[in-house]
Structure formats: structure tokens, C-alpha cells
LOVEX-594263 format. One record per residue (C-alpha): residue number from 1; residue in one letter; x, y, z. Coordinates in pm, 1 decimal. Example, Ala and Ser with C-alpha at 12.3 -4.5 7.8 and 13.67 -1.06 7.14 Angstrom:
// LOVEX-594263
<nr: 1 rest: A px: 1230.0 py: -450.0 pz: 780.0>
<nr: 2 rest: S px: 1367.0 py: -106.0 pz: 714.0>
***
This chain:
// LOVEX-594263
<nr: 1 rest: X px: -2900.3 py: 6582.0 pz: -4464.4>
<nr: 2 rest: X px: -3028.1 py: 6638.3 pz: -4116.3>
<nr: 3 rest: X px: -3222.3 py: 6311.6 pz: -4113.8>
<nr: 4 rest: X px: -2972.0 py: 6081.1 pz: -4204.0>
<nr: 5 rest: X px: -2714.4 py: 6226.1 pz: -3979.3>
<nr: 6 rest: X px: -2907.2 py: 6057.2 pz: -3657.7>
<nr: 7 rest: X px: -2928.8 py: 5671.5 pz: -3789.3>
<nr: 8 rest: X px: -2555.3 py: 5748.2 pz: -3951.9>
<nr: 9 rest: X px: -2471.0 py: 5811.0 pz: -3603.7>
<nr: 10 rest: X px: -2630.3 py: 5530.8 pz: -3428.1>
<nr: 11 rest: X px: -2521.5 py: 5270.9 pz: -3697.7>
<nr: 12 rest: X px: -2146.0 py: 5404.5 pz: -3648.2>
<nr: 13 rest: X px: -2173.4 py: 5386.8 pz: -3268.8>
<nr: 14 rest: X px: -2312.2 py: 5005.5 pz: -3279.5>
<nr: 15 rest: X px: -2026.8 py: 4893.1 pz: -3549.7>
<nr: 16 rest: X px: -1756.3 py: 5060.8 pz: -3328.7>
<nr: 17 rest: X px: -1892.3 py: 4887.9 pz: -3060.9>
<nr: 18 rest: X px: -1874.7 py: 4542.5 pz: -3233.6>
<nr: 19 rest: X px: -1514.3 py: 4618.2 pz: -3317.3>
<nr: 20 rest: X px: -1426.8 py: 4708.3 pz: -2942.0>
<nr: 21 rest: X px: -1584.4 py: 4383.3 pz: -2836.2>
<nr: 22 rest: X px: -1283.4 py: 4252.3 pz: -2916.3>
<nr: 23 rest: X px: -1435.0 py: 3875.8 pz: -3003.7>
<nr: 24 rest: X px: -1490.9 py: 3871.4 pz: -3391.0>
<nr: 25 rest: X px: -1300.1 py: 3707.1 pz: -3625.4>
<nr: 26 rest: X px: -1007.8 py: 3906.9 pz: -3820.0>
<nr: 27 rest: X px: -1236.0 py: 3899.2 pz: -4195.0>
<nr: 28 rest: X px: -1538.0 py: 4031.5 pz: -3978.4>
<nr: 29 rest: X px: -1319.9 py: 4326.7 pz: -3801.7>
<nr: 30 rest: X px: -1224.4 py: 4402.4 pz: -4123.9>
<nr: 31 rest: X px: -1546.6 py: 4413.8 pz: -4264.1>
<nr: 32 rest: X px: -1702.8 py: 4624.8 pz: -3918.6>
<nr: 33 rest: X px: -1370.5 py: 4859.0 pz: -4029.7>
<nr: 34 rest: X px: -1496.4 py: 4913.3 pz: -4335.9>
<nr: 35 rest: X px: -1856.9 py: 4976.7 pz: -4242.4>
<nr: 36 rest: X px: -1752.1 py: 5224.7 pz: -3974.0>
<nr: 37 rest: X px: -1531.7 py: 5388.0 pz: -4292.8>
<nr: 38 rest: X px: -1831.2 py: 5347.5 pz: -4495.0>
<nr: 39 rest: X px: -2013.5 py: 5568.7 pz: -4225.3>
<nr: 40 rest: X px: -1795.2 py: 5862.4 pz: -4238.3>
<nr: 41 rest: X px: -1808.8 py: 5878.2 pz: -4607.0>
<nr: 42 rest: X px: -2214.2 py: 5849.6 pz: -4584.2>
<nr: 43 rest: X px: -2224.2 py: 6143.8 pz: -4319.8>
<nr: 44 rest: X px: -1926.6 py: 6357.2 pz: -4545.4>
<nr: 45 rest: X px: -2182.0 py: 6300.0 pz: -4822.0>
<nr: 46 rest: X px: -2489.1 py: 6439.6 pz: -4621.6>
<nr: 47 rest: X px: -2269.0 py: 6711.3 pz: -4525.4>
<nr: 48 rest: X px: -2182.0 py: 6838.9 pz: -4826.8>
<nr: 49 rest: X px: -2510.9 py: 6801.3 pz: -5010.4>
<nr: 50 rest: X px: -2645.7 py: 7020.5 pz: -4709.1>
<nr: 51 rest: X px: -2338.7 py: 7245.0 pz: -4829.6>
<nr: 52 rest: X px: -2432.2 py: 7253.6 pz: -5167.2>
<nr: 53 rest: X px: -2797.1 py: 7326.6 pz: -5122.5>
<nr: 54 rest: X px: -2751.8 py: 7581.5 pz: -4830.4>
<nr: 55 rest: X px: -2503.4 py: 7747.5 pz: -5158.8>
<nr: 56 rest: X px: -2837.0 py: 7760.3 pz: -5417.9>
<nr: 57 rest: X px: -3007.0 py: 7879.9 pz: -5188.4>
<nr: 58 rest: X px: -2796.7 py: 8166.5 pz: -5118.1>
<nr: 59 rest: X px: -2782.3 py: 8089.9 pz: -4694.1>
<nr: 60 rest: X px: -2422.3 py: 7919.1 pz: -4650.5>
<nr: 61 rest: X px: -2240.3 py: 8098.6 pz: -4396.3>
<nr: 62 rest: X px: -1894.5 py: 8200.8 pz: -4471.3>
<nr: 63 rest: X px: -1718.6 py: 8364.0 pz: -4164.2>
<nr: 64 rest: X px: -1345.8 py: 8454.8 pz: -4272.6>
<nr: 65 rest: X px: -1107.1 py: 8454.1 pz: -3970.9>
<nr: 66 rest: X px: -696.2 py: 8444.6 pz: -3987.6>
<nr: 67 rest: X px: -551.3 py: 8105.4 pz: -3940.8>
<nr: 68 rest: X px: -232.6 py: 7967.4 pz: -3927.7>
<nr: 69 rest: X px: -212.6 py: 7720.5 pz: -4208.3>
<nr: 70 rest: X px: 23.9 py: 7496.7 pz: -4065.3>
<nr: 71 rest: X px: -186.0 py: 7379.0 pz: -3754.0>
<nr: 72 rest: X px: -494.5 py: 7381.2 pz: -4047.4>
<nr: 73 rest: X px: -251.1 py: 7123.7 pz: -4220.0>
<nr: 74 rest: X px: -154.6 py: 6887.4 pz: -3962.7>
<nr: 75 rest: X px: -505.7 py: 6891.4 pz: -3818.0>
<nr: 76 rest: X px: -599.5 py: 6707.6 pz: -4174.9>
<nr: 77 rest: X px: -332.2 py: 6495.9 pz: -4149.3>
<nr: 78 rest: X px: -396.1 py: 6376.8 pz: -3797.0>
<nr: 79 rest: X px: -817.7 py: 6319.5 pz: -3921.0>
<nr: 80 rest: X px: -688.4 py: 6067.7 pz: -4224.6>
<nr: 81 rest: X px: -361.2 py: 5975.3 pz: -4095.8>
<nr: 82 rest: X px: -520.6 py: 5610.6 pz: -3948.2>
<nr: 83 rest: X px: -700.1 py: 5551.6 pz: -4304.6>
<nr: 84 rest: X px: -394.8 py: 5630.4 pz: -4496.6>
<nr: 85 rest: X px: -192.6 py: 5367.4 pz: -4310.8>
<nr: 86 rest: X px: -454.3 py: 5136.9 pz: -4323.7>
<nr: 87 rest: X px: -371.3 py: 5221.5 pz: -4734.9>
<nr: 88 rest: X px: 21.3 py: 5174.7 pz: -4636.9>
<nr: 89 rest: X px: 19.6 py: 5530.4 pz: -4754.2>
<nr: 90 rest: X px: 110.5 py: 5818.4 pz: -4567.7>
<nr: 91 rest: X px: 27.0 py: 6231.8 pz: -4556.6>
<nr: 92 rest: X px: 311.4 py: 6444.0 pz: -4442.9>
<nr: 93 rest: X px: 290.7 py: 6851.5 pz: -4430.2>
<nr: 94 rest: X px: 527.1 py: 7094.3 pz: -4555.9>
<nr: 95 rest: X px: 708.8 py: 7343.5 pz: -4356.0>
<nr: 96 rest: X px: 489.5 py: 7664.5 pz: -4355.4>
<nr: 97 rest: X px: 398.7 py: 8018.3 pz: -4154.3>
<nr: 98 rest: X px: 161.3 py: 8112.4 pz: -4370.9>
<nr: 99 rest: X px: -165.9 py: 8261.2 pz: -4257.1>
<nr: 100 rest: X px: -476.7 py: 8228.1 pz: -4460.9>
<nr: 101 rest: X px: -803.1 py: 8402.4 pz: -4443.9>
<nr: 102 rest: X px: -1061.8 py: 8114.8 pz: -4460.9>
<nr: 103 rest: X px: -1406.6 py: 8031.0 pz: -4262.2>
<nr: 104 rest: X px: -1260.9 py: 7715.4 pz: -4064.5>
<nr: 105 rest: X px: -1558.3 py: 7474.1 pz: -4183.7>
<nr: 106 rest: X px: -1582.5 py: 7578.0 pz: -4518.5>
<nr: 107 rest: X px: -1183.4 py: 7520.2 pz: -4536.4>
<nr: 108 rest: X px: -1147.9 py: 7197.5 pz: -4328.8>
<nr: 109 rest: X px: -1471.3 py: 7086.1 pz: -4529.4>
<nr: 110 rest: X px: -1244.3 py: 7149.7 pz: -4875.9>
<nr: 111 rest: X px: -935.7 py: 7035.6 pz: -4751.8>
<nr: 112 rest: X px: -1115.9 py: 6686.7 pz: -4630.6>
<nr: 113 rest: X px: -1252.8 py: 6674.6 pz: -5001.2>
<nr: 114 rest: X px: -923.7 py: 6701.8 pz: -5136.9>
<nr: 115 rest: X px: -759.1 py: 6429.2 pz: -4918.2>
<nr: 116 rest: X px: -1042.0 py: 6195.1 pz: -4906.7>
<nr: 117 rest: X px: -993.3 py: 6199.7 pz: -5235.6>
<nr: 118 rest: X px: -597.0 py: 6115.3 pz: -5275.4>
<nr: 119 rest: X px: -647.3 py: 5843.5 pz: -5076.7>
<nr: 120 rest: X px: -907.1 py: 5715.3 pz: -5287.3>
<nr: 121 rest: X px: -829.2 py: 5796.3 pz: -5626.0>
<nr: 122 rest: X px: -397.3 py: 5890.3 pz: -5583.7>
<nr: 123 rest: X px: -93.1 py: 5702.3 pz: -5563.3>
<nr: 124 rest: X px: 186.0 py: 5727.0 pz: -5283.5>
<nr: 125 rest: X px: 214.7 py: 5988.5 pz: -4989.8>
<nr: 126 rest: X px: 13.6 py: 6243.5 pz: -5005.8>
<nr: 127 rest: X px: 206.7 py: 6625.7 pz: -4920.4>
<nr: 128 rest: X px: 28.3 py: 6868.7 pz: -4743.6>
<nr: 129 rest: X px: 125.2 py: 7233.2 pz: -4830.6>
<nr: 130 rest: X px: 41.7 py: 7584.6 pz: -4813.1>
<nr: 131 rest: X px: 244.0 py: 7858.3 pz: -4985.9>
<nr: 132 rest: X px: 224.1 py: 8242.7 pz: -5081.0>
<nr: 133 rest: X px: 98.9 py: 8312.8 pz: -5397.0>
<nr: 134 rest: X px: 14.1 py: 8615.2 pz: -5525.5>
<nr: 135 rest: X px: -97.3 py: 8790.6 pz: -5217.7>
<nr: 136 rest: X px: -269.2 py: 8515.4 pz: -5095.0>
<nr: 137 rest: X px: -172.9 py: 8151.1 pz: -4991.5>
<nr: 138 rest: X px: -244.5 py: 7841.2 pz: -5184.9>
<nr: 139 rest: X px: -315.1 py: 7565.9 pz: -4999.5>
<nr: 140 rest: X px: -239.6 py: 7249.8 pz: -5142.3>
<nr: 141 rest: X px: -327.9 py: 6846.4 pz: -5090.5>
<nr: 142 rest: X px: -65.2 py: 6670.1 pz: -5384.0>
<nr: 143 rest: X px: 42.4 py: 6317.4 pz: -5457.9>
<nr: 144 rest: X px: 169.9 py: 6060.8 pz: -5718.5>
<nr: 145 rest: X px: -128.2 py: 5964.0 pz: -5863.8>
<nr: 146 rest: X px: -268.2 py: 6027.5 pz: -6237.1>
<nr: 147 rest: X px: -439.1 py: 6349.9 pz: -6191.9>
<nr: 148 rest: X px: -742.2 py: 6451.6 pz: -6387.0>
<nr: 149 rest: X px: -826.5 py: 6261.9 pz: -6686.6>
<nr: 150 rest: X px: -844.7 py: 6472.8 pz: -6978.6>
<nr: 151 rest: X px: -1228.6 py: 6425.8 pz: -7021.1>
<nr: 152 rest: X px: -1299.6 py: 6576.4 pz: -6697.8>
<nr: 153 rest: X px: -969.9 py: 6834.7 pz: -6666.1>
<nr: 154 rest: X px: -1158.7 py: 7145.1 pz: -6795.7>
<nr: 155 rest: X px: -1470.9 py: 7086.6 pz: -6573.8>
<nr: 156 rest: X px: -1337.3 py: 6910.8 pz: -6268.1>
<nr: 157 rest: X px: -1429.6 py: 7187.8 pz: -6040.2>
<nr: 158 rest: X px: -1818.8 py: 7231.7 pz: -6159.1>
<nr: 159 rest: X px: -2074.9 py: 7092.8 pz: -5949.5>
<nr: 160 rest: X px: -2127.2 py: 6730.9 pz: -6011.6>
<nr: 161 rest: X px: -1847.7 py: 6672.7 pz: -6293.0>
<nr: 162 rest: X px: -1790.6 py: 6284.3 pz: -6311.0>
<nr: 163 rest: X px: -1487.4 py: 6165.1 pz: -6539.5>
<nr: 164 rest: X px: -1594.3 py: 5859.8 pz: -6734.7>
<nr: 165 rest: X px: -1467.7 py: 5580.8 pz: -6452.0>
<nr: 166 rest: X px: -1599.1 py: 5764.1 pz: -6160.1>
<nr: 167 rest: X px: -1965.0 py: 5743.4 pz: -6245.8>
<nr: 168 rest: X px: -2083.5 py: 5456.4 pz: -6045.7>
<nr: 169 rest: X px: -1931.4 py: 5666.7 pz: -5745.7>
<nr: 170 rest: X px: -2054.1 py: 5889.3 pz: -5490.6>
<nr: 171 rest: X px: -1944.6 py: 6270.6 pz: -5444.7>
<nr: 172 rest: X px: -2010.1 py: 6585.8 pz: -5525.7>
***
């Protein structure tokens, strides 16, 4: 993870670069947009399988601290709100004063899963919420898309679960 995180970097810099040049054709700023999206979805990757073998290994932080779930929300809304609308699709967040007891980069981490993937795999706006339930809050990332197929319903949440159609994709 830590060695790809350094070329991910410098490739992103150089394709946001050509896009700020200014002088490229509209099909090949789309195409250094993509790359540059393509980047953030490489480093998310190398993130998260630092995250998941930090976890089986036993050393992954967690450092619980009160926050405010609404700023938490709109935060994620503000990171994906240019892809979304690139998607014609856009992520709105409910009304809320909850407070949740979360480590901030283990939450923003799971919260980024969630709407990276609505806006890859969902359908329509995507609604931000949290919400009090029982003695805790639920934070939830919803939209109108299929949900779960039911092959991969019962074991969406294990490590590596693919549903039939997703297994040419990357995630974890």
C-alpha cells in the first residue's frame, strides 16, 4: 500500500496538470478526467487493503471521539459531490443533531465505501442520513438502486464477498 501511494500520486499530479493546460481536445479531457478518477479509486484501493491487513494483524488503530454527524455527512457529500454530477446524480443529507462515537478515519473511510459505491453500482440521488437507533445512531448512505442481489445479500458484509456481476471488479 505504501509503495504505490508515491507513483499514484505523481501520475495524478501529471494528469491534473494535462487537464489544467487547458489545450486538449474535449474526448482527451474526458479521458485525463477519467484517469485522474481512476487514480483516486487506485489509492482508495491501497488504502483499504492497508486497512484490511493492519485488521489481521491485529494493529489498526481505532480512536473513538464524539462527532457531530451532520458536519460528518456533508463533509462526504462535498468529497463526491463533483463525481456525482459528473453522473447527473446528486447526494443530499438529511436534517440531523445526532452525535456518534466513531474514530474519524475509520468512519469517513466507511462512509466513502458506501458512497463510492452508490454512485457506482445505485440509481438516482443518493440521501445521506444519520438517525438514533437504539442507543446509538445509524448512519446511513441510501438510494434508488437494486440493492443486494440475493446471491450475495447474506454475505455482503464478509471480507471479499463478490455477487456474481461484480467479479471482474475491484474492492474489498
Amino acid at each position: 500500500s505504501h509503495e504505490l501511494r508515491t507513483p499514484l500520486a505523481v501520475v495524478k499530479t501529471e494528469l491534473e496538470a494535462a487537464l489544467r493546460a487547458g489545450d486538449a481536445a474535449a474526448e482527451a479531457r474526458a479521458a485525463l478526467a477519467a484517469a485522474i478518477e481512476e487514480c483516486d479509486r487506485l489509492g482508495q484501493l491501497a488504502d483499504d487493503l492497508l486497512v484490511i491487513a493492519r485488521s489481521a494483524e491485529g494493529g489498526l488503530p481505532v480512536r473513538p471521539e464524539e462527532l457531530a454527524a451532520r458536519p460528518l455527512l456533508d463533509g462526504m457529500r462535498e468529497r463526491f459531490a463533483d463525481r456525482a454530477a459528473r453522473g447527473g446524480r446528486m447526494i443530499r443529507v438529511g436534517e440531523s443533531d445526532a452525535v456518534v462515537r466513531a474514530d474519524p478515519l475509520r468512519v469517513r473511510q466507511a462512509l466513502g465505501n458506501l458512497v463510492d459505491n452508490a454512485l457506482r453500482h445505485g440509481a438516482g440521488d443518493i440521501l445521506l442520513s444519520a438517525r438514533a437507533v437504539d442507543g446509538g445512531v445509524a448512519l446511513e448512505v441510501s438510494d434508488a438502486g437494486p440493492g443486494f442481489a440475493p446471491d450475495i445479500a447474506d454475505r455482503a458484509f464478509e471480507r471479499f464477498a463478490r455477487g456474481d456481476r461484480a467479479r471482474t471488479r475491484g474492492g474489498t
